[in-house]
DRENBA-48701 format. One line per field, with one value per residue (C-alpha): residue number from 1; residue in one letter; x, y negated, z negated. Coordinates in pm, whole numbers. Example, Ala and Ser with C-alpha at 12.3 -4.5 7.8 and 13.67 -1.06 7.14 Angstrom:
<nodes>
i: c(1_2)
aa: c(A_S)
xx: c(1230_1367)
yy: c(450_106)
zz: c(-780_-714)
</nodes>
This chain:
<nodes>
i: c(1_2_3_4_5_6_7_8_9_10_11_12_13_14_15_16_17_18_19_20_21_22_23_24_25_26_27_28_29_30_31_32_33_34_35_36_37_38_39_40_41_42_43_44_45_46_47_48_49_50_51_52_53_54_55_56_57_58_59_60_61_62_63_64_65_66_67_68_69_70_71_72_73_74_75_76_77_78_79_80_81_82_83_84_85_86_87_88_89_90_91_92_93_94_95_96_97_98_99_100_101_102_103_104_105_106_107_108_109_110_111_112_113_114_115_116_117_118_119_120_121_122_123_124_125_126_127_128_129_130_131_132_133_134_135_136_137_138_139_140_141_142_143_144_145_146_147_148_149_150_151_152_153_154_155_156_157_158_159_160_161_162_163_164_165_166_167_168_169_170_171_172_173_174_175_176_177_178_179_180_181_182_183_184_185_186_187_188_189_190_191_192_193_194_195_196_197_198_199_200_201_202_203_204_205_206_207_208_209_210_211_212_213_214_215_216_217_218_219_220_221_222_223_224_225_226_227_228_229_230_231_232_233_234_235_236_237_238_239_240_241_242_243_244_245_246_247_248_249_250_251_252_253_254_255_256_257_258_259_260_261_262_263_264_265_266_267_268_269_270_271_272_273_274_275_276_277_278_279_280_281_282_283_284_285_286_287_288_289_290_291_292_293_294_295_296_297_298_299_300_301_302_303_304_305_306_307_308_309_310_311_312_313_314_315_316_317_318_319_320_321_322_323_324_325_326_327_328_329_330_331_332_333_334_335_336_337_338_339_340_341_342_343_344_345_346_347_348_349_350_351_352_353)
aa: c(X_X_X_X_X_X_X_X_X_X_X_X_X_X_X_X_X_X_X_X_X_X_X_X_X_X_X_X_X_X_X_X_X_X_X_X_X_X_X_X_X_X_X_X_X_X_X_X_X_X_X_X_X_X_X_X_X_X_X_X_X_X_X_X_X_X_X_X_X_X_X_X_X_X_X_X_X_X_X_X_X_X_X_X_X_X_X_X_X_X_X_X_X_X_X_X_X_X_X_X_X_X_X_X_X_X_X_X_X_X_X_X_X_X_X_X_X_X_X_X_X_X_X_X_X_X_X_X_X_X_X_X_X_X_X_X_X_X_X_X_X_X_X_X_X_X_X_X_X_X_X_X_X_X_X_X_X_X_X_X_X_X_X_X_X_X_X_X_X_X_X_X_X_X_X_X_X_X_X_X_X_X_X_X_X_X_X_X_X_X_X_X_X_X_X_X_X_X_X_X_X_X_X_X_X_X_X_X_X_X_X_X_X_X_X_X_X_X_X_X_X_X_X_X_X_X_X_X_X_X_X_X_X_X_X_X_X_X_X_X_X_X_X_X_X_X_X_X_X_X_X_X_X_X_X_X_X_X_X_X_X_X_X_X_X_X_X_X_X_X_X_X_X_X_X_X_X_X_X_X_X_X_X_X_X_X_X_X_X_X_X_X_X_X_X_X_X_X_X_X_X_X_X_X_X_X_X_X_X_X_X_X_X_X_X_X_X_X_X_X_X_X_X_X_X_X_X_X_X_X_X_X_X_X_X_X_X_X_X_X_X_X_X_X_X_X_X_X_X_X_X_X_X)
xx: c(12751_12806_12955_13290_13572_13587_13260_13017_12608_12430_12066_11954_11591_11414_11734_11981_12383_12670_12980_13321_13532_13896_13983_14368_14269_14071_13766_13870_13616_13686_13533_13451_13311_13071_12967_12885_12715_12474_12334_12247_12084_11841_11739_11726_11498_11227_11259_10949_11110_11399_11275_11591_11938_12258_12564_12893_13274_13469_13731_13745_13952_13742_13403_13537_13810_13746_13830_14118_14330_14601_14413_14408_14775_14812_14615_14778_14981_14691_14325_14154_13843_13863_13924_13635_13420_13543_13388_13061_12991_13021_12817_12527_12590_12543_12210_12088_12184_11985_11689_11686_11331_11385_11553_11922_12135_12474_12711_13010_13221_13531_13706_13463_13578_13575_13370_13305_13084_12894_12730_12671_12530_12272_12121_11787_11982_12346_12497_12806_13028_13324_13571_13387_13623_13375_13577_13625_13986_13924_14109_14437_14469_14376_14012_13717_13462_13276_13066_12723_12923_12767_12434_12449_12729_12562_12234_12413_12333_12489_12815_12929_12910_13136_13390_13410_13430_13732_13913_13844_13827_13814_13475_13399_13050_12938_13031_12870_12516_12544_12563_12321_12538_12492_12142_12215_12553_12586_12871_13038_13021_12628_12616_12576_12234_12164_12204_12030_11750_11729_11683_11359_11175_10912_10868_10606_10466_10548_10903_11027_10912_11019_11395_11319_11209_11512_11786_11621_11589_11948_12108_12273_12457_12804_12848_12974_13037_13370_13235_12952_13188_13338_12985_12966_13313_13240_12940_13112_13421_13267_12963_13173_13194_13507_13793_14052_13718_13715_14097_14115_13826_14049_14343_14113_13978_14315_14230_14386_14096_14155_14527_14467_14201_14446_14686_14450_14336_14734_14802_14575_14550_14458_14261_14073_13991_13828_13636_13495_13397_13179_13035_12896_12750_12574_12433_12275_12019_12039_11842_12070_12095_12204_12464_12615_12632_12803_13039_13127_13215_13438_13603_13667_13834_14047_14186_14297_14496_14817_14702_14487_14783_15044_14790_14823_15161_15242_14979_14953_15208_15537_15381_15594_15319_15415_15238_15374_15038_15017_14969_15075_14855_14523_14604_14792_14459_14294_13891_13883_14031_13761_13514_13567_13586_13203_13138_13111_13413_13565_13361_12981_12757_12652_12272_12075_11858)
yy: c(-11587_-11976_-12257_-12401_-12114_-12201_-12102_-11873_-11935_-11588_-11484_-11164_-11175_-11375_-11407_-11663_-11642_-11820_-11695_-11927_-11822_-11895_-11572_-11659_-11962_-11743_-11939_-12260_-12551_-12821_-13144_-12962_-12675_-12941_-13101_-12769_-12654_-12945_-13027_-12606_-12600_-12889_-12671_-12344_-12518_-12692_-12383_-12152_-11862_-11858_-11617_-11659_-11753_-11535_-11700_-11526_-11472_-11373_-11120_-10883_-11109_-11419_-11602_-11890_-12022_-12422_-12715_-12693_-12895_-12946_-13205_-13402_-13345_-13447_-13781_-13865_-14156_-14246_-14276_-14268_-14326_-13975_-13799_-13995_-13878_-13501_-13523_-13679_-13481_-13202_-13269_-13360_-13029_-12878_-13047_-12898_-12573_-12672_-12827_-12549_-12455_-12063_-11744_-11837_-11538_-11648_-11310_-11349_-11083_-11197_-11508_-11774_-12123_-12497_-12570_-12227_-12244_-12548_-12340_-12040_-12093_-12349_-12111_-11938_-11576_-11526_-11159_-11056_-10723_-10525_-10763_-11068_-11308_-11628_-11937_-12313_-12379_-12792_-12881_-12666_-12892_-13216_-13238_-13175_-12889_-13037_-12942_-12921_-12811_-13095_-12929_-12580_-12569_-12682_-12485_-12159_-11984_-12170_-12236_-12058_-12353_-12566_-12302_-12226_-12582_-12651_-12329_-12208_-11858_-11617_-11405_-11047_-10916_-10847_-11151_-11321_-11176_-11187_-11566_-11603_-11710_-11416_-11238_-10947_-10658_-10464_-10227_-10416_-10071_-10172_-10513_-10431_-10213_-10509_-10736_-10499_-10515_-10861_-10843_-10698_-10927_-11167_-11515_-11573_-11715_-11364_-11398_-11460_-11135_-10968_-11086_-11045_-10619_-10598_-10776_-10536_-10238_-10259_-10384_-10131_-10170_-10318_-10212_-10420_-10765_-10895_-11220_-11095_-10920_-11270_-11460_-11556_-11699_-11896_-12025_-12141_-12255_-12495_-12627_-12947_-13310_-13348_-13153_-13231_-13033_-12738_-12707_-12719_-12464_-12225_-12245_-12206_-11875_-11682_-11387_-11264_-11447_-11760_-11769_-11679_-12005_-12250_-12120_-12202_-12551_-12643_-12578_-12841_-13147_-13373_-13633_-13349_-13229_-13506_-13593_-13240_-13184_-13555_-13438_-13158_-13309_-13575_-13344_-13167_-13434_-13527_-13390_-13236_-13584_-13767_-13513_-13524_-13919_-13903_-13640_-13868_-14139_-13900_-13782_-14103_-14157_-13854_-13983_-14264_-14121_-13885_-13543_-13441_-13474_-13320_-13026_-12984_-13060_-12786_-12494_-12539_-12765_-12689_-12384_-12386_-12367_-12683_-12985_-13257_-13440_-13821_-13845_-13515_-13450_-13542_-13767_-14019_-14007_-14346_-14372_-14627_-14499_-14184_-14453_-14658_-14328_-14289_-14652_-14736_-14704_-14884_-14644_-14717_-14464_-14126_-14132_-13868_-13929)
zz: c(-7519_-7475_-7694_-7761_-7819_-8158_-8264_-8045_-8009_-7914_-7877_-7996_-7885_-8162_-8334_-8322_-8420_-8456_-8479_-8637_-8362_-8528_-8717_-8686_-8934_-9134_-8926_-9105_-8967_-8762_-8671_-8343_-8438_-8694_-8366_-8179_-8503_-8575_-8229_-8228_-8599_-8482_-8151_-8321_-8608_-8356_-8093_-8143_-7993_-8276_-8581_-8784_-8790_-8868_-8932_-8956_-8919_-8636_-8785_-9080_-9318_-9354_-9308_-9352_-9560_-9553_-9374_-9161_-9423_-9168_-8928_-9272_-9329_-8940_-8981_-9319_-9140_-8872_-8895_-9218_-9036_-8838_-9165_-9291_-9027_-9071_-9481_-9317_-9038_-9276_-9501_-9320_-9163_-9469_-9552_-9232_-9398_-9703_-9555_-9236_-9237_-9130_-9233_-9311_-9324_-9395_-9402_-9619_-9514_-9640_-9728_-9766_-9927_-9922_-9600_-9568_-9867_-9743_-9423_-9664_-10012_-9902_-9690_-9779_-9808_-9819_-9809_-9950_-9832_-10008_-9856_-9996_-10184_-10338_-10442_-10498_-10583_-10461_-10767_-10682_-10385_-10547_-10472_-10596_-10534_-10253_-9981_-10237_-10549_-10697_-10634_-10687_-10931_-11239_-11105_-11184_-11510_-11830_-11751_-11469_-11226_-11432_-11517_-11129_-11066_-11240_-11268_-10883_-11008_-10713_-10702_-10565_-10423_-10799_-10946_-10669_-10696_-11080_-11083_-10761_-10501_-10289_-10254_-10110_-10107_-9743_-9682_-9394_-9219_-9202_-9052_-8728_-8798_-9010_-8701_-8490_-8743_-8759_-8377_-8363_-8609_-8404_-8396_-8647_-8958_-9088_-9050_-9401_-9531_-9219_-9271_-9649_-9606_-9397_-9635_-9925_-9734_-9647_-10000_-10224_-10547_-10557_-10922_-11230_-11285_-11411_-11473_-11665_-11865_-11924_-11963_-12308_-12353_-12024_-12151_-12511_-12382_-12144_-12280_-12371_-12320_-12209_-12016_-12289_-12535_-12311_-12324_-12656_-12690_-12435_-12720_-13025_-12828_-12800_-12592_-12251_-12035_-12180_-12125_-11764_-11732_-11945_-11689_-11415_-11500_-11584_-11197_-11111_-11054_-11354_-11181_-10969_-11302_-11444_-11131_-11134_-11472_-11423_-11059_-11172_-11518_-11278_-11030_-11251_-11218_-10847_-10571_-10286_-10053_-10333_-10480_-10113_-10072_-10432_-10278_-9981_-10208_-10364_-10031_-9944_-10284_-10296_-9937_-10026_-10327_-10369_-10513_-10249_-9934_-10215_-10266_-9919_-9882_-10145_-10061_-9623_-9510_-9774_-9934_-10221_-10431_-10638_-10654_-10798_-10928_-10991_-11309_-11416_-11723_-11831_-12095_-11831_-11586_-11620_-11704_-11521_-11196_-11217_-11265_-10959_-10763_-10810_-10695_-10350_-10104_-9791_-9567_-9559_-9756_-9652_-9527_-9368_-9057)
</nodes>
């Protein structure tokens, strides 16, 4: 075993892992654990002796819960620049997850949000466990669902992308490979074999189906959906041009599951709001590189605002649990400021090598 403490590299013969090694954060990422991470993607993806790649969470509580959102609280009277570097790093980490050119296997035994969803979903096969708890709650906190929500959001079926975009709605196993986000349910009782498994697979041109009979063979049934159950008042509600349309469509509706999402989208912050509900219409028609340099113009934006340290302030710093946003409804948030949010920022543009 070698690497940083905070996240472990192992090789399993043909097999390659990494391990976020921080389970007292709920293996939150840092800008150091980005840098380990990178550098070893690019090896592992040009090394002919590495079949596939596992990636997983130290821990039984979490695979990883996000960013570590106090460094940002940390810098909020220093460097903008570091924090700036922290969004970019990131996401070109998570291209390398999209573009990797072997078997992915991201195991989401647990928590996994924010940043933890960047080094998961992207990945070629993602498998969820009993303990598996699938969200983006960016707009709670005064951001926006990042980290390839852009992408993969509004790729989801009708309109489960945008309802989990704005209302951060907290997913099981089921839910999870209903809407396609996961591939695969294992009882975490049966990762190791799985690991083991994965072990003996070769280093060929065969690999793919190799890791592919294995993630089958080992898949069972993690029973009903609840989203499903809730599918076709998603998919009304929030085909809509306009946040202030889907609210409205949540109080025409009247039943018990759309109280609980007015109740979740009047938690958050306004301005998040807004800049999610127009991220995810315009990814839609972007390719992945582009949806992430949009996002980084975004980061940059939300930085150099209030709601996203407040969101912090409130839920990891304070943790009273209420923000005070700026503005504090949706009918104060100006057009103009989600505009310019979209247009180019201090910080130079994301590019990709």
């Amino acid at each position: 075993m070698t690497g940083a403490q905070e996240i472990l590299f192992e090789r399993r013969g043909a097999l390659a892992v990494a391990t976020l090694n921080r389970p007292g954060a709920l293996n939150a990422l840092t800008l150091g654990m980005i840098r380990e991470f990178g550098p070893r993607l690019r090896d592992w993806a040009e090394d002919p002796s590495v079949a596939a790649v596992v990636v997983k969470g130290a821990g039984e509580r979490a695979f990883c819960a996000g960013g570590d959102l106090r460094a940002f609280w940390d810098s909020r009277q220093g460097d903008r620049l570091q924090a700036g570097a922290f969004f970019r790093e990131e996401y070109r980490l998570d291209r390398q997850v999209f573009r990797f050119p072997k078997p992915y296997i991201a195991v989401i035994d647990g928590i996994a949000m924010g940043g933890g969803v960047g080094v998961s979903v992207h990945g070629r096969h993602r498998v969820a466990t009993e303990r598996t708890r699938f969200a983006m709650p960016e707009t709670g906190i005064g951001l926006f669902p990042d980290v390839g929500g852009s992408y993969f959001l509004p790729r989801l079926p009708g309109e489960l992308g945008l309802y989990l975009g704005l209302a951060g709605r907290r997913l099981e196993a089921a839910d999870c490979l209903y809407c396609g986000i996961a591939t695969h349910y294992v009882e975490s009782a049966a990762l190791a074999a799985l690991e083991s498994a994965l072990a003996e697979i070769s280093p060929t041109e065969t690999a793919d189906a190799a890791v592919s009979e294995i993630l089958d063979r080992a898949s069972c049934d993690p029973g009903p959906s609840d989203l499903a159950a809730d599918r076709e008042a998603i998919d009304r509600c929030f085909a809509r041009d306009s946040v202030e349309d889907i609210v409205a469509a949540l109080e025409a509706e009247g039943t018990d599951w759309s109280r609980r999402t007015l109740e979740r989208l009047q938690a958050c912050s306004p301005t998040s709001l807004k800049l999610a509900f127009r991220q995810i219409r315009l990814g839609a028609g972007m390719d992945f590189e582009a949806a992430m340099a949009m996002e980084f113009r975004l980061s940059q934006a939300c930085l150099a605002g209030h709601d996203f340290l407040e969101g912090i302030r409130a839920v990891v710093i304070d943790k009273d649990m209420a923000p005070v946003w700026d503005p504090a409804s949706l009918a104060e948030v100006d057009e103009a400021v989600v505009a310019a949010s979209f247009e180019a920022q201090p910080l130079p543009d994301l590019t990709f090598d």
